[in-house]
C-alpha positions, -999 to +999 in steps of 0.1 A: +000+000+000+012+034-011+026+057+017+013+085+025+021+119+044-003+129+077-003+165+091-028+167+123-023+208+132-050+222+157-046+243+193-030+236+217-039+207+244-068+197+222-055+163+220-042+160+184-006+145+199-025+116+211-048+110+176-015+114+160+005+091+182-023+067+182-028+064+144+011+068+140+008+031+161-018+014+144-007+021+109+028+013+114+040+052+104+060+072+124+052+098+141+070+131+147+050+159+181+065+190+161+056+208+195+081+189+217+107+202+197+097+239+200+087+229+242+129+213+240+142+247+225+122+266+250+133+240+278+173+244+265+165+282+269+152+280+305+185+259+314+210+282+300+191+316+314+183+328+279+155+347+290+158+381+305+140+389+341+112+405+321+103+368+302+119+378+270+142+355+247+180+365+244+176+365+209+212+366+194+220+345+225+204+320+213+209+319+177+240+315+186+234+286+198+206+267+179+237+242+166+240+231+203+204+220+203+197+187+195+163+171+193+156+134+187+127+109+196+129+076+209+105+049+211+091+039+251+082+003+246+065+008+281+042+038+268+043+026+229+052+062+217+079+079+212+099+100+242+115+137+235+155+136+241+171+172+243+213+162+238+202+129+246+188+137+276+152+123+282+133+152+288+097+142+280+081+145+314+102+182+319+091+196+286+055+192+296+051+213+330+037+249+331+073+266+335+077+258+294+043+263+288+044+295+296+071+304+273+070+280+241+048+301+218+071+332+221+101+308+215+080+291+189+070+324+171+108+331+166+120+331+130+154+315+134+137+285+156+110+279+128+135+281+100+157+256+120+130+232+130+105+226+101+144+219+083+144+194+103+107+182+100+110+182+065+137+162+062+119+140+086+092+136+064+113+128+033+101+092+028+066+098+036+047+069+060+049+096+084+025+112+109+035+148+122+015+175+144+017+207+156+003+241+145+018+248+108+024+213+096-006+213+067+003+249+058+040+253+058+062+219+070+039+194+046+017+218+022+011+191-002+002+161+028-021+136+014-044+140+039-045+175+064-066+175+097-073+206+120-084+200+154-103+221+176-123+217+207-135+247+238-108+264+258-125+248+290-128+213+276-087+216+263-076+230+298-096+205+316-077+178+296-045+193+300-052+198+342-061+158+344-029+150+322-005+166+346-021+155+379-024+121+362+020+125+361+018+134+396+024+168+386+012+201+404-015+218+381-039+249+388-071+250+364-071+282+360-036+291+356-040+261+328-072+280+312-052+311+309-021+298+296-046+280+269-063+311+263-029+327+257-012+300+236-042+305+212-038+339+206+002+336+200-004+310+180-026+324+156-017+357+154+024+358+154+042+368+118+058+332+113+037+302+101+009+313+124-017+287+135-043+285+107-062+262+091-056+246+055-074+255+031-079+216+025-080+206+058-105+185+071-116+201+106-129+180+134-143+193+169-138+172+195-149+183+227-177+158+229-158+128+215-142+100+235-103+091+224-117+057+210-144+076+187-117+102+176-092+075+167-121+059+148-130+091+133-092+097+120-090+060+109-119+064+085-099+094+068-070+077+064-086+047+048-108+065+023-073+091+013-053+057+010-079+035-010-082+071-034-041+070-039-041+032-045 
């Protein structure tokens, strides 16, 4: 069966890392969470006090650096999805807490860190059988992916997800610092000058606020079936 390429883009915490991951497993594709690699910059940033007291990025600091950053993923047998290295440092359960939440979409809005990352999501993505997601991947990383999906669901329901995730880690997590760093990412995301969050023209959109992981991997299934059956 002919390969294909997947971009999954939508907002943020609205649970298109775990469609993607899932459908990355059950197809046999890899799969690529674009947005670890921008939470892994903004992490390397933290580390290395590349942010000045009033929360904004050293700029030619870290330009200066982006050939020090390396990203990879590596494949938990125990979870069955890939884990986020930073230097080959596992850094999956660091990347995810508030501290880089807070600061990934103005790291991720940066020219230099776009330019350098969807390089390297490209490149990725050279052999197709892949499934990538994050907030530009339909418009700018993968324009011409066979099939393009754009997520949504309600800043409540997203914040609610994200609150259960964290506590679920045995994290510390305040709902409503969580709804307001949602709120937030949404309007970085969609309204900075670099590959801002938007959806493809071809894109097929799916709400799912209301929809249990099992119906949305269902849902995403059927596409990539009826896309594949069309190529073959």
């Amino acid at each position: 069966m002919k390969k294909i390429t997947i971009a999954i883009d939508g907002l943020s915490s609205c649970g298109k890392s775990t469609m993607a991951k899932d459908l990355a497993r059950e197809i046999g594709y890899v799969y690529v969470d674009t947005g670890a690699m921008y939470r892994a910059v903004t992490l390397y940033a933290l580390r290395n006090e590349l942010f000045t007291d009033d929360g904004q990025v050293m700029l030619d600091a870290l330009q200066e650096r982006m050939d020090d950053i390396c990203i990879s993923f590596q494949f938990n047998p125990e979870t069955s999805r890939p884990d986020t290295y930073l230097n080959g440092e596992l850094v999956e359960k660091e990347i995810r807490g508030m501290e880089v939440s807070d600061r990934v979409s103005l790291v991720a809005a940066i020219p230099f860190v776009r330019e350098a990352m969807v390089a390297q999501q490209q490149r990725m993505g050279d052999e197709k059988g892949i499934v990538m997601d994050g907030r530009d991947i339909g418009t700018t990383v993968f324009p011409d992916a066979e099939l393009k999906i754009f997520v949504t669901a309600s800043a409540e329901v997203r914040a609610e997800r994200r609150y259960k995730e964290l506590i679920g880690k045995g994290m510390e997590a305040d709902y409503d610092e969580i709804l307001r760093n949602v709120q937030e990412r949404d309007y970085a995301d969609s309204h900075r000058e670099v590959s801002p969050l938007r959806k493809a023209d071809d894109a097929l959109e799916l709400d799912n606020s209301n929809m249990t992981i099992p119906e949305q991997n269902a849902w995403v299934m059927e596409q990539y079936l009826r896309v594949v059956n069309e190529e073959n």
